[in-house]
TITOR-651227 format. One line per field, with one value per residue (C-alpha): residue number from 1; residue in three letters; x, y, z. Coordinates in Angstrom, 2 decimals. Each point is the difference from the previous one (the first is absolute). Example, Ala and Ser with C-alpha at 12.3 -4.5 7.8 and 13.67 -1.06 7.14 Angstrom:
<atoms>
seq = c(1,2) $
type = c(ALA,SER) $
X = c(12.30,1.37) $
Y = c(-4.50,3.44) $
Z = c(7.80,-0.66) $
</atoms>
This chain:
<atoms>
seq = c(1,2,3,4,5,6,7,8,9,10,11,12,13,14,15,16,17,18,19,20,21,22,23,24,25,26,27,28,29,30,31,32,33,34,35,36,37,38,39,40,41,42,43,44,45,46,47,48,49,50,51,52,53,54,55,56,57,58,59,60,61,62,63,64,65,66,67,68,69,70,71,72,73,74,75,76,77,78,79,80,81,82,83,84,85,86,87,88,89,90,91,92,93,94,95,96,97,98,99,100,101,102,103,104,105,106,107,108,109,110,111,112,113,114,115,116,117,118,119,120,121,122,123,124,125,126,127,128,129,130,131,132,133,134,135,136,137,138,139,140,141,142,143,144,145,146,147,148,149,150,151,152,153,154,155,156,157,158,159,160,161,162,163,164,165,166,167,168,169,170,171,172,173,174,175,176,177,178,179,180,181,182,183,184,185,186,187,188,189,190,191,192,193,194,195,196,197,198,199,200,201,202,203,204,205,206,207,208,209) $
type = c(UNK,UNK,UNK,UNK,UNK,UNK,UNK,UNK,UNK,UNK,UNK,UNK,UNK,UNK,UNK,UNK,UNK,UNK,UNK,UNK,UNK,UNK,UNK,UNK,UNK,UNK,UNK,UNK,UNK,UNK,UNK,UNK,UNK,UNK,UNK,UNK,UNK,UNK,UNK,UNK,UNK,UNK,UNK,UNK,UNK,UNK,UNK,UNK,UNK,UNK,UNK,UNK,UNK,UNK,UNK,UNK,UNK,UNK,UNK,UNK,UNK,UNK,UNK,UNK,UNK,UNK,UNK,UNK,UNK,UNK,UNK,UNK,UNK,UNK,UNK,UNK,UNK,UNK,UNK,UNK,UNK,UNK,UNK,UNK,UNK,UNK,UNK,UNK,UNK,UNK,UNK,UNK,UNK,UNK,UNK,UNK,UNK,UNK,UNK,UNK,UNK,UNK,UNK,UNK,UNK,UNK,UNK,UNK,UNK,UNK,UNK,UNK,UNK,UNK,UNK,UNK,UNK,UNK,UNK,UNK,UNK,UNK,UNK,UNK,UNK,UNK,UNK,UNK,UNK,UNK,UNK,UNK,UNK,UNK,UNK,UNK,UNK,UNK,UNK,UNK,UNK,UNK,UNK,UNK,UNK,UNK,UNK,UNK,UNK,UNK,UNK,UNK,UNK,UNK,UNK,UNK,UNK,UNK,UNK,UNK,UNK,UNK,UNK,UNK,UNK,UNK,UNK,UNK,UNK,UNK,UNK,UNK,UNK,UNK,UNK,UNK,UNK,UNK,UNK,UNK,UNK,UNK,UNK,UNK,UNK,UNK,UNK,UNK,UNK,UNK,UNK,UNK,UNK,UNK,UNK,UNK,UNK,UNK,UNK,UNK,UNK,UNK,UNK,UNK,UNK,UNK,UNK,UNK,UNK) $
X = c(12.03,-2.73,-2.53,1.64,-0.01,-3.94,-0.45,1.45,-1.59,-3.69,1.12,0.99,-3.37,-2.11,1.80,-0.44,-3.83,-0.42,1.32,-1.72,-3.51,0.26,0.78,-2.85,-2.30,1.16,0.59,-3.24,-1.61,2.82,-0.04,2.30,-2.14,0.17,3.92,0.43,-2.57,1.88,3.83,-1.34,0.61,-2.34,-0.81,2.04,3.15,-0.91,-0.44,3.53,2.12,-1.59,-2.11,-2.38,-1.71,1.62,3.40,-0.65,-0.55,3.40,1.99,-1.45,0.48,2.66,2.84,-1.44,-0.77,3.97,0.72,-2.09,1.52,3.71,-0.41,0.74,3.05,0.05,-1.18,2.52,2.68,2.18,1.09,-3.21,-1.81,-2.42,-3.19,1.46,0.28,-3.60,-1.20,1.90,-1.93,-3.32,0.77,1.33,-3.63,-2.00,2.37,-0.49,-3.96,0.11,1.10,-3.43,-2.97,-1.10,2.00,-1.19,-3.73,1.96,1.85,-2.56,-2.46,2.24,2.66,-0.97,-3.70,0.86,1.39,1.70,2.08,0.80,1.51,1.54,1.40,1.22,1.65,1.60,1.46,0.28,0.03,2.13,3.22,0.53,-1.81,1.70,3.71,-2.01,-2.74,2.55,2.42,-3.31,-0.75,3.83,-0.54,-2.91,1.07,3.66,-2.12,-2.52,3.31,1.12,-3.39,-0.57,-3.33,-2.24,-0.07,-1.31,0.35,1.34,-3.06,-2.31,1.29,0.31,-3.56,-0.65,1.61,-1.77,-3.29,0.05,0.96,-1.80,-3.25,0.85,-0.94,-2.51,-2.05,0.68,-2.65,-2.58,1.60,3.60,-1.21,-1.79,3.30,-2.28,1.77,3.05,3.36,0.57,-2.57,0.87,4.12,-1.49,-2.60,2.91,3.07,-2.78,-0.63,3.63,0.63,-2.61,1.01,3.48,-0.80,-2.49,2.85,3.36,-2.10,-1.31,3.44,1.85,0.12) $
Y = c(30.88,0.14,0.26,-2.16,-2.97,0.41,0.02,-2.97,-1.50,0.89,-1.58,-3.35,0.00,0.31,-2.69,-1.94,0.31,0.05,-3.41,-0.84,0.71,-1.00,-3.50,0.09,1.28,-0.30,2.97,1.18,0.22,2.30,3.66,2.54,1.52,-2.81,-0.79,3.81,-0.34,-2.90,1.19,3.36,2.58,1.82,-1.55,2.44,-1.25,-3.68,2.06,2.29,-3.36,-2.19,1.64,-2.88,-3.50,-1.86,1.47,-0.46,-3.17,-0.75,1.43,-1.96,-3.57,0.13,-0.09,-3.23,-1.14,0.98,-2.35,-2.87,0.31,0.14,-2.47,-2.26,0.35,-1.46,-3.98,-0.38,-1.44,-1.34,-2.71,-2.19,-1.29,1.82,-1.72,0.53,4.05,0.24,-1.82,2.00,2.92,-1.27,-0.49,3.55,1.39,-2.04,1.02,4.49,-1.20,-1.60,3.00,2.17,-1.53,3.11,0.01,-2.97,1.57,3.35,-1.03,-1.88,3.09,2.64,-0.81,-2.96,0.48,3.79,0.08,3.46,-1.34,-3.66,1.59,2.91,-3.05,-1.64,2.52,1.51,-2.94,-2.91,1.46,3.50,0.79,0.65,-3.69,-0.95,-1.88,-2.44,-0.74,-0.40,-2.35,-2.41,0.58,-1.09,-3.03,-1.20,0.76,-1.79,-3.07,-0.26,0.33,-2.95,-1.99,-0.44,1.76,0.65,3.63,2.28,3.40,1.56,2.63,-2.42,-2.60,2.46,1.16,-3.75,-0.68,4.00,-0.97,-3.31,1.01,2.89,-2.24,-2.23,2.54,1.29,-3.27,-1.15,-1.46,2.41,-0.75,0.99,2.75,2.29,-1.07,-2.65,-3.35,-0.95,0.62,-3.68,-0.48,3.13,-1.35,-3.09,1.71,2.18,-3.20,-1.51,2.69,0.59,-3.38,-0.02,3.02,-1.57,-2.73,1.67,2.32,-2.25,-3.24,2.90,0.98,-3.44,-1.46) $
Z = c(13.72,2.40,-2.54,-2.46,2.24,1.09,-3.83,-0.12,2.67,-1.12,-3.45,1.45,2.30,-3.02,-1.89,2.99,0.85,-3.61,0.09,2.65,-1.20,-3.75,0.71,3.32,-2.29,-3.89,-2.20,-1.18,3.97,1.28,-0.71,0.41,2.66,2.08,-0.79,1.50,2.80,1.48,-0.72,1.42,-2.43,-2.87,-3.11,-1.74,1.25,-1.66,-2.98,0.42,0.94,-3.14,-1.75,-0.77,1.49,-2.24,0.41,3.48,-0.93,-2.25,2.82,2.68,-2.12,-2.38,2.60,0.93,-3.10,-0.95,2.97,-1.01,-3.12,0.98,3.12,-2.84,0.05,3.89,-1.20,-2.90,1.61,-3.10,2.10,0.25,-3.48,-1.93,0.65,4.08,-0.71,-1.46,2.86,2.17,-1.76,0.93,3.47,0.38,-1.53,2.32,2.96,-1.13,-0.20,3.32,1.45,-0.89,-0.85,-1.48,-2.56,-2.40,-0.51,-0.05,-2.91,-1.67,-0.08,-0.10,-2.69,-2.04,-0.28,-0.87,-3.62,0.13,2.78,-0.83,-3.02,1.50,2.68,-3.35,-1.67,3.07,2.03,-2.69,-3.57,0.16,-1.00,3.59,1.10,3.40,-0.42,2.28,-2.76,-2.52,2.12,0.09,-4.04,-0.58,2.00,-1.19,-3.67,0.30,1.33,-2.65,-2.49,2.06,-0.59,3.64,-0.33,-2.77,-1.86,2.38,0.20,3.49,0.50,-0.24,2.04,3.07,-0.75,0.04,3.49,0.83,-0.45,1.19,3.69,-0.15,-0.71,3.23,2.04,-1.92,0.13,3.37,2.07,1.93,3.47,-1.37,-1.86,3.15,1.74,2.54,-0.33,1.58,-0.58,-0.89,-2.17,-1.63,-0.39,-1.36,-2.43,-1.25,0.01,-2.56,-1.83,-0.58,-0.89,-2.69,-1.25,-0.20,-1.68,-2.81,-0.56,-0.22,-2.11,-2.04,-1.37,-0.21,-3.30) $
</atoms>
């Protein structure tokens, strides 16, 4: 039991400091050798636990990623309007982004400007047989309202893409100051409140008929 539970424990360190590191330094500039330097253990225990970087990698992210994915399910309330909900989306993205700064480059350099894994993100949270019951609660609603004629035709996938990349961007191309984290908090809630309204707007006016 002993052993089982310092198995366990080693495990959930590396996942950790793995974390850690790959979205300090990206991907390509961390090595195993340094993952196992810093959680403390030899290199051949990254290799026992996962075998490879990149599975490393997948079992690091795609929890989160599941989340990100799912969490839609948290801003469609059936009780407010459509063009409320999708809103409601948006502010929910910039809110998780908020939260890390890391995260926006991160994604940007790690997922979609890496083919293999903005397909294999794709495939395994949007497009499967087994696509999150969150994803498809959102593809249903945006499909009964372009039935409707409230918006134009649109498919689901790539309007969350849409509203994806657009807040992902705000924080990609903030100013210097907010960037290296050296201007205030204000101007940093007011860069963001603009950003989010923009976004907003480009996204809603770009599905109305």
């Amino acid at each position: 039991m002993l052993l089982m539970e310092r198995n366990q424990n080693i495990e959930k360190r590396i996942l950790w400091v793995a974390e850690r590191l790959f979205l300090e330094k990206g991907f390509s500039d961390t090595s195993t050798t340094e993952i196992a330097k810093a959680v403390g253990c030899n290199q051949a225990l990254i290799h026992y636990y996962f075998r490879t970087k990149e599975k490393l990698f997948w079992d690091v992210f795609a929890p989160k990623m599941e989340q990100v994915v799912e969490y839609l399910d948290a801003p469609l309330d059936e009780t407010v309007e459509f063009f409320e909900r999708i809103g409601n989306i948006i502010d929910f993205y910039f809110g998780m982004l908020e939260l890390d700064e890391r995260l926006a480059p991160f994604i940007v350099k790690e997922l979609i400007m890496n083919p293999s894994r903005w397909d294999k993100f794709r495939e395994r949270f949007l497009r499967s047989e087994r696509r999150s019951s969150a994803f498809e609660k959102f593809e249903n609603m945006v499909n009964e309202e372009v039935s409707k004629g409230t918006i134009r035709d649109v498919l689901a996938i790539d309007l969350l893409l849409d509203i994806m990349s657009l807040t992902i961007s705000a924080f990609i191309v903030a100013p210097m100051g907010y960037a290296i984290g050296e201007c205030d908090l204000n101007s940093r809630k007011e860069y963001l409140d603009r950003r989010r309204n923009d976004v907003r707007t480009l996204i809603l006016n770009g599905i109305r008929i």
